[in-house]
DRENLO-834651 format. One record per residue (C-alpha): y, x, z. Coordinates in steps of 0.5 Angstrom, whole numbers, plus 500, padded with zeros to 3 digits. Layout:
<pts>
YXZ;...
</pts>
This chain:
<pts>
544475529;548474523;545475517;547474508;546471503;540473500;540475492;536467492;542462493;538458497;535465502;539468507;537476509;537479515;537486514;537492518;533489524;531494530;524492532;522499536;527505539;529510536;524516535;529521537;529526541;524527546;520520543;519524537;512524535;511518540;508511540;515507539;518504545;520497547;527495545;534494549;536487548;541486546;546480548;552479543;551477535;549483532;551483525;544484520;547484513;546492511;539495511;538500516;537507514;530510511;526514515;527522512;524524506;525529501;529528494;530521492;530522484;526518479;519522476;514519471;514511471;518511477;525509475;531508481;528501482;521503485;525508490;530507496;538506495;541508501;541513507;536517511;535518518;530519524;534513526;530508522;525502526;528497523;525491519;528485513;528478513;528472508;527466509;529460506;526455510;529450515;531448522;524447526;519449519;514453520;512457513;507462512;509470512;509475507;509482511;509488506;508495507;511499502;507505499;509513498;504517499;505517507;511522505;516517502;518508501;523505504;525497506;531497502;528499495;530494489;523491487;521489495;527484495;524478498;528473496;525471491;518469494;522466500;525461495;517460494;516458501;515464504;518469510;517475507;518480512;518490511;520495516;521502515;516506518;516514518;513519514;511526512;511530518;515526523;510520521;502523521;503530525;497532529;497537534;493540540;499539545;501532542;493530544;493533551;500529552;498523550;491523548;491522541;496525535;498523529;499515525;506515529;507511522;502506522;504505531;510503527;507498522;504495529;510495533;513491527;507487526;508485535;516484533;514479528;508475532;513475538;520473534;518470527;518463529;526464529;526465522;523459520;516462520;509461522;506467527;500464526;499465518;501472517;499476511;499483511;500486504;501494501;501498496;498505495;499508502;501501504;495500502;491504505;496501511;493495511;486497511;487502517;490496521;485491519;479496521;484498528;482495535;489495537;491491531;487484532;490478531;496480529;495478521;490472519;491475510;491482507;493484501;490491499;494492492;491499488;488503496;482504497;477503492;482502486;485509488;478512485;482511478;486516480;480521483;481519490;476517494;475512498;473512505;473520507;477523503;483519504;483519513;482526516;478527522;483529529;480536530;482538522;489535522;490538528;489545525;493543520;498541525;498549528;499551521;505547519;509548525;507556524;510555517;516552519;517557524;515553531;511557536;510550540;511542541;518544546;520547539;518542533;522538538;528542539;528542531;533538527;529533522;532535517;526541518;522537516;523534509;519537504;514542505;510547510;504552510;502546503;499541508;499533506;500529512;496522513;492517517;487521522;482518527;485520532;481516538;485510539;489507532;483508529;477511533;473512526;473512519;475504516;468505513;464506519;468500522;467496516;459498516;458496523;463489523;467491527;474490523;479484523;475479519;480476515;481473507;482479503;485480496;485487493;485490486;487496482;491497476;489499468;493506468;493508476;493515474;498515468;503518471;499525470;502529464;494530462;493522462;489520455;491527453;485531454;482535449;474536448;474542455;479539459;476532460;469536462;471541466;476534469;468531470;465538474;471538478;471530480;463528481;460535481;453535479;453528477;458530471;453531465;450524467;458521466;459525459;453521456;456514457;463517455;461521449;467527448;464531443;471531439;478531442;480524440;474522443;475525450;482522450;478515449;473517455;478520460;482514460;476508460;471513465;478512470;478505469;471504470;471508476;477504480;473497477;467500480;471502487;474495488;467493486;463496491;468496496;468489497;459489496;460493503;464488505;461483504;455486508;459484514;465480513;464473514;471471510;473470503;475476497;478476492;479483487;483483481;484488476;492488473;492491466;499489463;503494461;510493464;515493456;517500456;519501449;521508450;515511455;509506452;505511455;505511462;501503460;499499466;502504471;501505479;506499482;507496476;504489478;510489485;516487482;511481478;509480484;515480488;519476482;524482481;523483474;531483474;532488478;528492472;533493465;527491460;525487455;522482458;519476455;516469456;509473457;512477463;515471466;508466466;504472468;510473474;509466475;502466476;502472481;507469485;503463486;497466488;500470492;504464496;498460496;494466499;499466505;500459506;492458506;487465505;485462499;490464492;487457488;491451486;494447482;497450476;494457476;488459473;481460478;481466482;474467483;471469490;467475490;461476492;455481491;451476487;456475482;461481483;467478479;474480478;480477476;483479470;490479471;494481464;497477458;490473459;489471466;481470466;475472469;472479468;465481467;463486472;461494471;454493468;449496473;449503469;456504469;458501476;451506479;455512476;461512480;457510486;451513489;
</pts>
């Protein structure tokens, strides 16, 4: 395989490896298929094309450099790899998941690039995987074809999991010391594959970066909210394909899959349970003892919702009726400890009640964990604010901690400063020295210490990096009963 040279001088890239056949035709909306081999030198110098998605243009906080550069196809198994590492070494692997709201993400995108964690040590490995409809339909007749339906796109970040047990050691790279990693829906992905039968042993670390628990910030729950049961995507399933004028499966298959970016009959595509990826909700899973049992860092960050024109500007009412609608008939406890009685004070509410929701949703997930984990955790808490002179608003927003972790900052046209570089710094190494060895301590970073239900401690990630008291029983009992 040829590969380039990566945006490191020491990291060669592998770009645009396929690690399934392509889900074309009559394997769409099947599991992906085992690859031809190949036997000449195939060229791995340009990523290979995204999986379909709707328009690709920047919103919110989301400049160019947290979306995808090239073309989209329905042709899109493929993975990236760098590596620095040297003939006969054996370094850990970093496999990232990018996230999108299981409607959109792609290898290619610019804050992802590995090289600069393969200088570091690591292999760093990301696949494309399918989304939206062509990724997570549900479907009656997709059941009786195969028994299940849905979670094609977590199928295809399992094949790519299987390529890397079986092929990363000719990177350089250690099938043995694999950390899975994600953010928003990546994490989510991470989550379903560490509660997924069909996924053990293939990664011994996760990362599970603003997914469950930290997502409360943003409103969403944690276990039932975000994974649907199979009857229920299956009647969203008819419903879509009625909307998009299929009367059957023969007929979704015959369609272009240009027909299926965007839209159709307002159905939001995601993780089922469909009977053989997951075969219940992860938090049953996670209750009974049943998951992958391995390290796990997770955590959320500051400003998870401030992407929302309403974020830190609701007056007195909105912030009310925003309580009502979130936590029902517990919404007047709520509003007694954040007091909103004038405008101003409901803006300071609304912000500081979603901090402490996502704290309080890392929180309790990892007590719940550790009720039945034998392995370490370590949460966090990121509330540095990405220098954005022109959008100080947008704070601490959903994703901002991955070009600090990834070490991209360059890729963002921003006034960075020595505070910005050290706390880049400091992530990667803890998030280096989690790979190499499930523990994110050692020389030269501060303590990160692990959580336990005793002394549920976060790590404060930000201009200081410090421990963090946890939520007071009061405040932590609001958002988790």
């Amino acid at each position: 395989m040829r590969g380039t040279q990566g945006s490191r001088p020491s990291v060669r890239a592998y770009l645009g490896i396929p690690y399934a056949a392509a889900p074309v035709g009559e394997r769409r909306w099947r599991a992906p298929a085992p690859l031809a081999t190949w036997i000449s030198v195939r060229s791995a110098e340009k990523f290979g094309p995204s999986c379909m998605q709707g328009p690709n243009t920047p919103f919110g906080p989301w400049t160019a450099e947290f979306l995808l550069l090239g073309p989209m196809s329905e042709d899109c198994l493929y993975l990236n790899v760098w590596t620095a590492s040297r003939s006969k070494e054996r370094r850990p692997v970093l496999v990232y998941v990018y996230g999108g709201g299981f409607s959109s993400g792609s290898g290619d995108v610019p804050v992802y690039d590995g090289a600069p964690l393969a200088e570091r040590g690591l292999v760093v490995v990301n696949m494309n995987y399918r989304v939206g409809a062509l990724g997570f339909l549900a479907h009656p007749e997709l059941t009786a074809e195969t028994g299940g339906s849905g979670n094609y796109g977590l199928l295809d970040q399992l094949a790519a999991l299987e390529w890397v047990h079986e092929n990363i050691a000719s990177f350089g790279g250690d099938p043995q010391r694999v950390m899975l990693a994600g953010q928003s829906a990546g994490a989510m992905s991470v989550y379903a594959l560490t509660a997924s039968p069909m996924a053990k042993g293939l990664f011994q670390r996760a990362a599970i970066e603003s997914g469950p628990g930290g997502l409360a910030a943003m409103g969403v729950t944690t276990g039932r909210g975000v994974v649907r049961a199979r009857a229920e995507a299956e009647q969203d399933g008819v419903r879509y394909a009625t909307a998009i004028g299929a009367k059957n499966l023969a007929e979704l298959r015959r369609l272009p899959a240009s027909k299926f970016v965007g839209g159709g009959g307002g159905v939001r595509f995601g993780p089922v349970i469909d009977g053989r990826f997951l075969v219940e909700n992860p938090a049953e899973t996670f209750a009974a003892g049943r998951q992958n049992d391995v390290p796990t860092i997770t955590g959320l960050n500051a400003d998870e919702g401030s992407a929302s024109p309403n974020y830190g500007r609701a007056t007195a009412e909105q912030f009310k009726q925003q309580l009502t609608q979130r936590y029902g008939e517990r919404a007047a406890r709520i509003l007694a400890a954040y007091p909103a009685s004038t405008d101003a004070e409901a803006k300071r509410a609304q912000i500081e009640s979603g901090r402490d929701a996502g704290v309080a949703g890392v929180e309790q997930l990892l007590i719940e964990r550790a009720k039945t984990s034998r392995t370490p955790a370590f949460g966090y808490y990121f509330d540095h604010a990405i220098p954005w002179p022109d959008k100080p608003q947008f704070g601490a927003f959903h994703t901002s901690e991955v070009p600090y972790v990834f070490g991209t900052l360059d890729k963002l046209q921003r006034p960075w400063t020595d505070v910005d570089r050290k706390l880049s710094a400091t992530m990667m190494t803890y998030w280096t020295n989690f790979a190499t060895s499930g523990d994110p301590n050692g020389f030269g970073v501060p303590t990160w210490p692990r959580f336990s239900a005793e002394r549920p401690t976060l790590l404060r990630i930000g201009d200081r990096v410090e421990q963090m008291e946890p939520l007071v029983p009061q405040r932590l009992e609001l958002f988790t009963r």
